[in-house]
N, CA, C and O atoms as a GROMACS GRO file, in nm:
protein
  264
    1UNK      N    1  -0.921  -1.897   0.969
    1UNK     CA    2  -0.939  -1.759   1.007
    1UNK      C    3  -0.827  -1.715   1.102
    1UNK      O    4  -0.769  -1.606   1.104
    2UNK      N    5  -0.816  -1.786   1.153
    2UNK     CA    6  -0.640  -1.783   1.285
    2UNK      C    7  -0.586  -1.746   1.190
    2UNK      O    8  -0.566  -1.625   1.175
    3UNK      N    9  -0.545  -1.836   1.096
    3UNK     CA   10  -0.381  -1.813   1.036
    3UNK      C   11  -0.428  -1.688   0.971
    3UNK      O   12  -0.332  -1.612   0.975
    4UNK      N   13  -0.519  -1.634   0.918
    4UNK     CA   14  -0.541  -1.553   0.837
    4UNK      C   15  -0.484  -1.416   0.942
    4UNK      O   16  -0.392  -1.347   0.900
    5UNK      N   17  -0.554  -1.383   1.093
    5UNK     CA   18  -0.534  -1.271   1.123
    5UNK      C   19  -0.416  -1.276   1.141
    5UNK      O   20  -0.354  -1.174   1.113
    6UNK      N   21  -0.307  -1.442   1.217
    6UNK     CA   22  -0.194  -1.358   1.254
    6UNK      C   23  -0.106  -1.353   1.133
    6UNK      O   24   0.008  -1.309   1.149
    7UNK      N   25  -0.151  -1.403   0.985
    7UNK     CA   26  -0.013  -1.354   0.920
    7UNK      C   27  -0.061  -1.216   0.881
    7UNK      O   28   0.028  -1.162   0.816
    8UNK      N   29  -0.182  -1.126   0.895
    8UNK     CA   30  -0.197  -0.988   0.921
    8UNK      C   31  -0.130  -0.914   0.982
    8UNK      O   32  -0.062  -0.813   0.966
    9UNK      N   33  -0.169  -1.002   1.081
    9UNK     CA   34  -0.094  -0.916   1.225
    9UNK      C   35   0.046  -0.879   1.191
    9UNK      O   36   0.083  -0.762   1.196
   10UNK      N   37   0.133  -0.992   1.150
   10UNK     CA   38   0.266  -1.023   1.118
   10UNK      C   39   0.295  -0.953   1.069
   10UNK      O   40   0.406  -0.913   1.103
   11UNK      N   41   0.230  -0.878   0.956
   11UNK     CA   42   0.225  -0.764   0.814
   11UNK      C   43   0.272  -0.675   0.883
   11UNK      O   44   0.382  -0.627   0.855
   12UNK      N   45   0.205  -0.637   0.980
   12UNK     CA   46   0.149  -0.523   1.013
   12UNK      C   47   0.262  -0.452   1.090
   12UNK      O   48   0.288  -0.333   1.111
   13UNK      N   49   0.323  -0.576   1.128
   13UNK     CA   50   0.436  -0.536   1.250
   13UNK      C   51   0.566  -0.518   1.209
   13UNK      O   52   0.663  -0.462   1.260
   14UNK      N   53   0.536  -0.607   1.051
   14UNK     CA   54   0.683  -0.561   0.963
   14UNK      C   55   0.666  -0.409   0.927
   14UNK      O   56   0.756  -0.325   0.938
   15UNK      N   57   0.556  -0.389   0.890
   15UNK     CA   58   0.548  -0.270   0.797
   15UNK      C   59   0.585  -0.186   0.907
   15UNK      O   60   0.666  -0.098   0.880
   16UNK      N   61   0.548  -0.192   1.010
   16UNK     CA   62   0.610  -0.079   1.123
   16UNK      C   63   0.724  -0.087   1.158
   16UNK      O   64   0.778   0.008   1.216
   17UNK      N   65   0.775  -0.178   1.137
   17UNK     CA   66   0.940  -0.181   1.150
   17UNK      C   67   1.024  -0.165   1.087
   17UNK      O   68   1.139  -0.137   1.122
   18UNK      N   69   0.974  -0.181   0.959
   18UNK     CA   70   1.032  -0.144   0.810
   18UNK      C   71   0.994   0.050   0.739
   18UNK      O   72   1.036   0.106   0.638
   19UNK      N   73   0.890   0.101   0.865
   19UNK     CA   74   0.856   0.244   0.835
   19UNK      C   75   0.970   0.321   0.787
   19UNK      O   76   0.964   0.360   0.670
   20UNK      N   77   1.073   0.350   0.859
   20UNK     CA   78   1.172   0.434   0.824
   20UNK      C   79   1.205   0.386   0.638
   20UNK      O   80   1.219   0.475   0.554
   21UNK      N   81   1.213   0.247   0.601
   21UNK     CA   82   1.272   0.278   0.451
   21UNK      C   83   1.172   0.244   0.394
   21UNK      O   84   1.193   0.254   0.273
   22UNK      N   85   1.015   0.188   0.425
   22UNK     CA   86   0.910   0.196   0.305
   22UNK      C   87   0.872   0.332   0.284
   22UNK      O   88   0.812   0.370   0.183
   23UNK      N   89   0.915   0.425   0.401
   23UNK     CA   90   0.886   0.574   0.375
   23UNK      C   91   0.944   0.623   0.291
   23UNK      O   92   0.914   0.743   0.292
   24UNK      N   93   1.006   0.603   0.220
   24UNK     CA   94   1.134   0.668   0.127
   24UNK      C   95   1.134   0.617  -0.017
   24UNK      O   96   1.211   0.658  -0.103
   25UNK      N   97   1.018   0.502  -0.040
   25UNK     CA   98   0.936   0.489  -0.139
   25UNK      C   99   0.883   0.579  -0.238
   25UNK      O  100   0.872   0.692  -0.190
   26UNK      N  101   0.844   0.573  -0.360
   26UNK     CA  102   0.817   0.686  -0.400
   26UNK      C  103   0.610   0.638  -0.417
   26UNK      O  104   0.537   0.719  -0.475
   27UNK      N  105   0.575   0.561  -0.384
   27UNK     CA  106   0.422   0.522  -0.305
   27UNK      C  107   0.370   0.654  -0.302
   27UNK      O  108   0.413   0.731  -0.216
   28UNK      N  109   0.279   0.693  -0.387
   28UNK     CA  110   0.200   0.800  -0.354
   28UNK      C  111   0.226   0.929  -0.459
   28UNK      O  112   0.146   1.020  -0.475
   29UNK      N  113   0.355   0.916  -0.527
   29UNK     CA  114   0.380   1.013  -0.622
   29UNK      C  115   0.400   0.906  -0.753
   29UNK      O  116   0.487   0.961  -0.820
   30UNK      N  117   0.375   0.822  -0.797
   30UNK     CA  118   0.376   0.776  -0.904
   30UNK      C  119   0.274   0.853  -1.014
   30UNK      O  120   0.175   0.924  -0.993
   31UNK      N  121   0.350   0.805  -1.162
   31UNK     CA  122   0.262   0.877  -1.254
   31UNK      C  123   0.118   0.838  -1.259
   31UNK      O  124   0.116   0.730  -1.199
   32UNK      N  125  -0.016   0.868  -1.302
   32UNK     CA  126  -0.120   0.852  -1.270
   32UNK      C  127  -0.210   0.860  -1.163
   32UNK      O  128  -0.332   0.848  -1.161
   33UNK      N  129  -0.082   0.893  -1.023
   33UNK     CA  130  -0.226   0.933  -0.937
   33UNK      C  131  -0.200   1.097  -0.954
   33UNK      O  132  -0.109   1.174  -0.985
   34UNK      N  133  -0.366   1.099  -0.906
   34UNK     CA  134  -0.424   1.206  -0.961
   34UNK      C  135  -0.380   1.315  -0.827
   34UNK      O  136  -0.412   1.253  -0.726
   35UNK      N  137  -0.325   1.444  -0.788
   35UNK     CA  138  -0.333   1.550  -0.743
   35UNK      C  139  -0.345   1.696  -0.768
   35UNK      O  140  -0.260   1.762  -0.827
   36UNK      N  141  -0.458   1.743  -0.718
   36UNK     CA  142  -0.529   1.862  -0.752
   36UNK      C  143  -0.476   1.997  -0.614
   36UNK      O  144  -0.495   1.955  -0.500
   37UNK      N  145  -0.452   2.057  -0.617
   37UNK     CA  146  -0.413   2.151  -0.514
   37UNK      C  147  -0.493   2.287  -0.584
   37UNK      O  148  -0.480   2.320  -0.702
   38UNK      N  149  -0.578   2.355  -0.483
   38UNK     CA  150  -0.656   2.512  -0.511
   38UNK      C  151  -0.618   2.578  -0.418
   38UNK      O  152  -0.566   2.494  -0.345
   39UNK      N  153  -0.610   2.671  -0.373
   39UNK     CA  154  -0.583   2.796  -0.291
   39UNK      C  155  -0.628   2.752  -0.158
   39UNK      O  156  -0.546   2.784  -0.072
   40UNK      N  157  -0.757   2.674  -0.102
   40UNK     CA  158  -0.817   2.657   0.019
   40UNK      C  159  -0.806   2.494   0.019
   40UNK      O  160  -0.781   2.451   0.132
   41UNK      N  161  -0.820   2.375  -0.098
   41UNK     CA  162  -0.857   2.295  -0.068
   41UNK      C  163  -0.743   2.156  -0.171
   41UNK      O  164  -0.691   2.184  -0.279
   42UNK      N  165  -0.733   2.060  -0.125
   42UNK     CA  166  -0.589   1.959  -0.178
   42UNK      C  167  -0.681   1.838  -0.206
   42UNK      O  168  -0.739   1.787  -0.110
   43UNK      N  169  -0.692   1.802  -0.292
   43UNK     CA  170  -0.778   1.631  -0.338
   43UNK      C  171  -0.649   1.569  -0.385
   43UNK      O  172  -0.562   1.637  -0.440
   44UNK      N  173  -0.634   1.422  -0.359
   44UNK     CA  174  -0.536   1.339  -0.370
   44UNK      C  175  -0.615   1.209  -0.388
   44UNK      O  176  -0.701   1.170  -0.309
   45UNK      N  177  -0.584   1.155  -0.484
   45UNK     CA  178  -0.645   1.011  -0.543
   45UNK      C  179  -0.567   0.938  -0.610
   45UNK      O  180  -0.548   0.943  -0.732
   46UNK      N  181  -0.497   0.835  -0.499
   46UNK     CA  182  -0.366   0.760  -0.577
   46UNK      C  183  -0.405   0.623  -0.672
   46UNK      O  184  -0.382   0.509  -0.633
   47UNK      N  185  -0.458   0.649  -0.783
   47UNK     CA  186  -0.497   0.549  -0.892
   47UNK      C  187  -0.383   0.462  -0.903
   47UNK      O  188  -0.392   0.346  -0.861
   48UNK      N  189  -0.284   0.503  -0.952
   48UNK     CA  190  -0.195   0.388  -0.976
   48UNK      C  191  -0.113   0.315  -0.843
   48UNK      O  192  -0.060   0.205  -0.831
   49UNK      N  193  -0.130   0.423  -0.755
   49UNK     CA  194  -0.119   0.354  -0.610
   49UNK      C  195  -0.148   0.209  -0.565
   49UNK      O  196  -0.082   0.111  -0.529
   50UNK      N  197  -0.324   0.253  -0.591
   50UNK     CA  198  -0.378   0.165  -0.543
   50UNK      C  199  -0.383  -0.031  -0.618
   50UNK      O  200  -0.404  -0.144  -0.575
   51UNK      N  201  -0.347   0.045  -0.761
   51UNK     CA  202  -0.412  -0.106  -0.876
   51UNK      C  203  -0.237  -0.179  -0.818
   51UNK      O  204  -0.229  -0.300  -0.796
   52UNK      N  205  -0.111  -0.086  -0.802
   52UNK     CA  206   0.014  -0.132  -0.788
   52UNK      C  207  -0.011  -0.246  -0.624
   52UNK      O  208   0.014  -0.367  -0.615
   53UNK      N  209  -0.067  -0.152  -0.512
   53UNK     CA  210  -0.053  -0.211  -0.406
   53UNK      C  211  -0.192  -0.356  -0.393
   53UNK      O  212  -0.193  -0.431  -0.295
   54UNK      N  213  -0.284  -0.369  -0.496
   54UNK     CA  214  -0.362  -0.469  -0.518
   54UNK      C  215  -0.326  -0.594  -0.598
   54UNK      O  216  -0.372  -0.709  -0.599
   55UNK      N  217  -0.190  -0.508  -0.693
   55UNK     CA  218  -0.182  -0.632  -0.753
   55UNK      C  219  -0.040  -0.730  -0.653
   55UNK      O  220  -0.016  -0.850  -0.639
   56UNK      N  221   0.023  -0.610  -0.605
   56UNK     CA  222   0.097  -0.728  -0.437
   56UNK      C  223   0.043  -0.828  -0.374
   56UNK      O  224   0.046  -0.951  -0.371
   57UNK      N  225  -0.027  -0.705  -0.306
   57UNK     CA  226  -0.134  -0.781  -0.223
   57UNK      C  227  -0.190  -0.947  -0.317
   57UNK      O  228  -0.167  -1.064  -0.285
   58UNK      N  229  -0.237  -0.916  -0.388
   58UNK     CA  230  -0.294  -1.060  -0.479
   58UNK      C  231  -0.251  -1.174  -0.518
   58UNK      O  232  -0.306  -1.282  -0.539
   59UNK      N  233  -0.050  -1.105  -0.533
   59UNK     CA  234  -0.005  -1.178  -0.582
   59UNK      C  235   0.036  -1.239  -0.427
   59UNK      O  236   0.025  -1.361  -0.435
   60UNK      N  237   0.070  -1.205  -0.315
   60UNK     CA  238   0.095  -1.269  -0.190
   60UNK      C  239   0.005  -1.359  -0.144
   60UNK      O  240   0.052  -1.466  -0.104
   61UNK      N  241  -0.153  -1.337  -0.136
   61UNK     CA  242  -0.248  -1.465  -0.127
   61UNK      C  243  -0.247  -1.512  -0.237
   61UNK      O  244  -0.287  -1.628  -0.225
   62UNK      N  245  -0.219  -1.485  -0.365
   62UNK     CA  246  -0.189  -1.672  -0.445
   62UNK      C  247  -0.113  -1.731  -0.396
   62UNK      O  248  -0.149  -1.845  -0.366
   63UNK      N  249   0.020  -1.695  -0.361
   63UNK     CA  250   0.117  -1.751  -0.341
   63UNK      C  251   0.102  -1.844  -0.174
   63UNK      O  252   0.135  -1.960  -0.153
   64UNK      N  253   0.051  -1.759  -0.092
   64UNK     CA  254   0.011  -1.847   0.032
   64UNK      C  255  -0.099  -1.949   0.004
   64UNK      O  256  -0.102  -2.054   0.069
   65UNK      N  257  -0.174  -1.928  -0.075
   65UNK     CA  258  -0.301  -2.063  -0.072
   65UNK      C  259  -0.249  -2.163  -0.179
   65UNK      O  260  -0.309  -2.269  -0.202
   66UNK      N  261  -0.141  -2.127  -0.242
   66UNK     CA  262  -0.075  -2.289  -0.327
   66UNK      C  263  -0.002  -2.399  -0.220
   66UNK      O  264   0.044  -2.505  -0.262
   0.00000   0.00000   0.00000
């Protein structure tokens, strides 16, 4: 459970350091997620977002528990 939070932690501190160019990603406008915009109200549901950033994620803990 240690190693688990700090290579989190570790994540966490890249991704903030790495903000300026993961921002510039195109994360969030890929084809399939869904955005709806109406006159008063904006729904945003990043489908392919999410299956893209799960299948990372998945593939990084296989790769740490071999």
């Amino acid at each position: 459970m240690n190693r688990t939070l700090i290579l989190i932690g570790l994540i966490v501190i890249a991704a903030g350091l790495l903000w300026p160019w993961l921002s510039k990603l195109p994360l969030g406008q890929l084809p399939g997620d869904i955005v709806i915009r109406r006159e008063n109200v904006s729904f945003y549901f990043p489908i392919t977002t999410m299956i893209l950033a799960s299948l990372v994620v998945s593939a990084i803990l296989w790769v740490f528990q071999r």
